[in-house]
N, C-alpha and C positions, 0 to 999 in steps of 0.2 A: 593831461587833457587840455587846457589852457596853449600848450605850447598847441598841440594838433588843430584847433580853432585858430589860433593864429596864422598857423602856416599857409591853412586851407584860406583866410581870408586875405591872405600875401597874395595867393593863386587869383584870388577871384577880385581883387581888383586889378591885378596886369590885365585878367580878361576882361574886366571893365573897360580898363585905361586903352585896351589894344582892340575894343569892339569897335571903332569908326573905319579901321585898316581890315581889321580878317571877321568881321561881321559872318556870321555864322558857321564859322569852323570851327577845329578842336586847335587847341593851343599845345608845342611842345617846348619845354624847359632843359638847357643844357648845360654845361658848364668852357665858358671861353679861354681862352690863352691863359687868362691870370687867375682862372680858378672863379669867375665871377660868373653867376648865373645870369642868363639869358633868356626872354622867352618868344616865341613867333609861331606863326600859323604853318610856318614850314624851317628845318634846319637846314644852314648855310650847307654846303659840301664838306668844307675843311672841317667842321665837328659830326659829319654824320657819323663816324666810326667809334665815337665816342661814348654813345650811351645814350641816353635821351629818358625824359620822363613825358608819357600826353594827358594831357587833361581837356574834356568836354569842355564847352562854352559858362558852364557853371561852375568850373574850378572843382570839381572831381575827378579823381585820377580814373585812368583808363588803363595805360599802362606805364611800367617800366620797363624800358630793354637797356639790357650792362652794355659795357664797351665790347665792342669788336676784339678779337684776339691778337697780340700781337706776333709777330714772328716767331719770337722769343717762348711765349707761352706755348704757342703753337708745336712748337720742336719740341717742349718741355713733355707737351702732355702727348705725343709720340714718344718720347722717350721711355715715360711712366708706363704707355701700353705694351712696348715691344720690352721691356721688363717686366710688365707680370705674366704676359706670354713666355720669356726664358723660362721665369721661376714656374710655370705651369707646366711647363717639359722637363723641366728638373723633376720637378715632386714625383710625375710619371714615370720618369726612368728612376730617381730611387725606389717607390713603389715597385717596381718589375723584378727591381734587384732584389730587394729584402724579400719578395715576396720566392725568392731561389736561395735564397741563402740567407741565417738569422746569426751566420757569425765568420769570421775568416775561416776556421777552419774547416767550416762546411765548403768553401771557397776551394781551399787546399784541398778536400776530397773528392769534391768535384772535378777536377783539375788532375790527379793523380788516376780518378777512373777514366775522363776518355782519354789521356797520355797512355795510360795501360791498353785500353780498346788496341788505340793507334800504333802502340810498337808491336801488341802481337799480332797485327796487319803487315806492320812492316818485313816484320822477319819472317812472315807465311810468305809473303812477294819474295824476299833475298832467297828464301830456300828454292823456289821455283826457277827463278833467276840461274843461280847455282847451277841449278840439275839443267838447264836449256844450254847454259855456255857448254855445260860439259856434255851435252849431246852432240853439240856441233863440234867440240873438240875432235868426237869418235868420227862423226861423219868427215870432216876433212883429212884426216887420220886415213880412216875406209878411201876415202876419194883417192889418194894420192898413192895408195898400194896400190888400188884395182887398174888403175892406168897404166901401171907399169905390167899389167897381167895379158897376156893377149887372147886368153879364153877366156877373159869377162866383155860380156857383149857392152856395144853403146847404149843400148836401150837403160843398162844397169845404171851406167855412167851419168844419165841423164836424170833417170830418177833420183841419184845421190843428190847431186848438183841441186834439184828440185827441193830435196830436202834440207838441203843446206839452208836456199833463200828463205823458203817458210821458214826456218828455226833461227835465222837472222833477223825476219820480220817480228816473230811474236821476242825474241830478247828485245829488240827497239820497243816494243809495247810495253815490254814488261818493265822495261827501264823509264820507260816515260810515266807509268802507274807508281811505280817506288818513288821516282823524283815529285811526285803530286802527292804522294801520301808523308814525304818527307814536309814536303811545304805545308803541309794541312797539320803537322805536329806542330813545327814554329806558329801556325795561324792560333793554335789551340793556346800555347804555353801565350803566346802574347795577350787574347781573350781573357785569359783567366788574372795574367797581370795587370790588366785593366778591370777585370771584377775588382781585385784585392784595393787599385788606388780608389774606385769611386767609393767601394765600402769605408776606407778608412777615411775620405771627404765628407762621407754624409756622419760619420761619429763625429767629426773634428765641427760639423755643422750645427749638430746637435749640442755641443758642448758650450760652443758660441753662444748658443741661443740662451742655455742654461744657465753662463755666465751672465748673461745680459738680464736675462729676468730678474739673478739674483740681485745685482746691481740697481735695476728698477724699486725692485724689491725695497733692500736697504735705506732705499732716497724718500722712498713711500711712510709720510708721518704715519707714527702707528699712534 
């Protein structure tokens, strides 16, 4: 209590001492080069960054402002933000994942049923495939006798030819659907390789953590 009386009467005689000069203003108190306090009716430029304390003409505080931030601080306490934003997207995405799967091997059944979906997709497409090549086989087969016939009309001729190019078009479709449903298996098998590593990241996280309280724990006088 003593010392606070003190201080305040430190205050209020600089404002004494300094009432001929700044006659009815507020006084601010800083700290200079060597760490030595200062006080005047206004701060120099070179310590305005610094911090300041104001006091009324009676030596009452008014306020405190801290120092300005440095650079340093500044990138620090970016750092510190765009790090609990990561860790706020993490916790999300493992929430989404455990909330799909409570264990690898639900991982692996996952994984094994749309692989399943997707290959008896695949080989429904290959058997289609199959049967189109082997219609075009017969139609250019057909094509290549009737030309040598001189009682099959052109009109026949034309229609073959006709059905050639359709049955060429949908094999190019049907081949461009099997090579997209081949790709969509690798998309799947890779998907689910990437469940299995984040699942066993967020155990290995857990574990960390588990360690670390223990540790806490241990160090903590009982």
């Amino acid at each position: 209590m003593c010392k606070f009386f003190l201080r305040k009467l430190v205050v209020f005689l600089l404002v004494l001492i300094a009432q001929p000069l700044y006659a009815g203003g507020n006084i601010y108190c800083w700290l200079n080069d060597n760490n030595v306090k200062e006080c005047a009716n206004y701060i120099p430029q070179q310590y305005s960054q610094r911090g300041f304390v104001e006091y009324d003409r009676y030596g009452n505080k008014i306020q405190e402002v801290a120092p300005a931030l440095t650079p340093e601080e500044i990138a620090e306490i970016k750092r510190k933000q765009i790090e609990k934003i990561r860790r706020e997207e993490q916790r999300k995405k493992d929430q989404k994942l455990l909330a799909l799967f409570s264990s690898e091997s639900d991982i692996e059944a996952g994984r094994k049923s749309e692989l399943s979906t997707i290959d008896a997709q695949i080989q429904s497409i290959q058997s289609i495939l199959d049967g189109l090549r082997r219609n075009l086989n017969d139609l250019q087969e057909s094509y290549k006798l009737s030309k040598n016939i001189p009682e099959v009309p052109k009109s026949q001729l034309r229609a073959i030819q006709m059905n050639i190019k359709s049955i060429k078009k949908r094999i190019e479709d049907t081949e461009d659907t099997l090579q997209k449903m081949r790709e969509e298996r690798v998309k799947t098998n890779n998907k689910y390789d990437a469940y299995v590593r984040h699942y066993q990241e967020i155990q290995e996280r857990r574990r960390a953590e588990q360690r670390a309280e223990a540790e806490r724990f241990s160090l903590t006088p009982q």
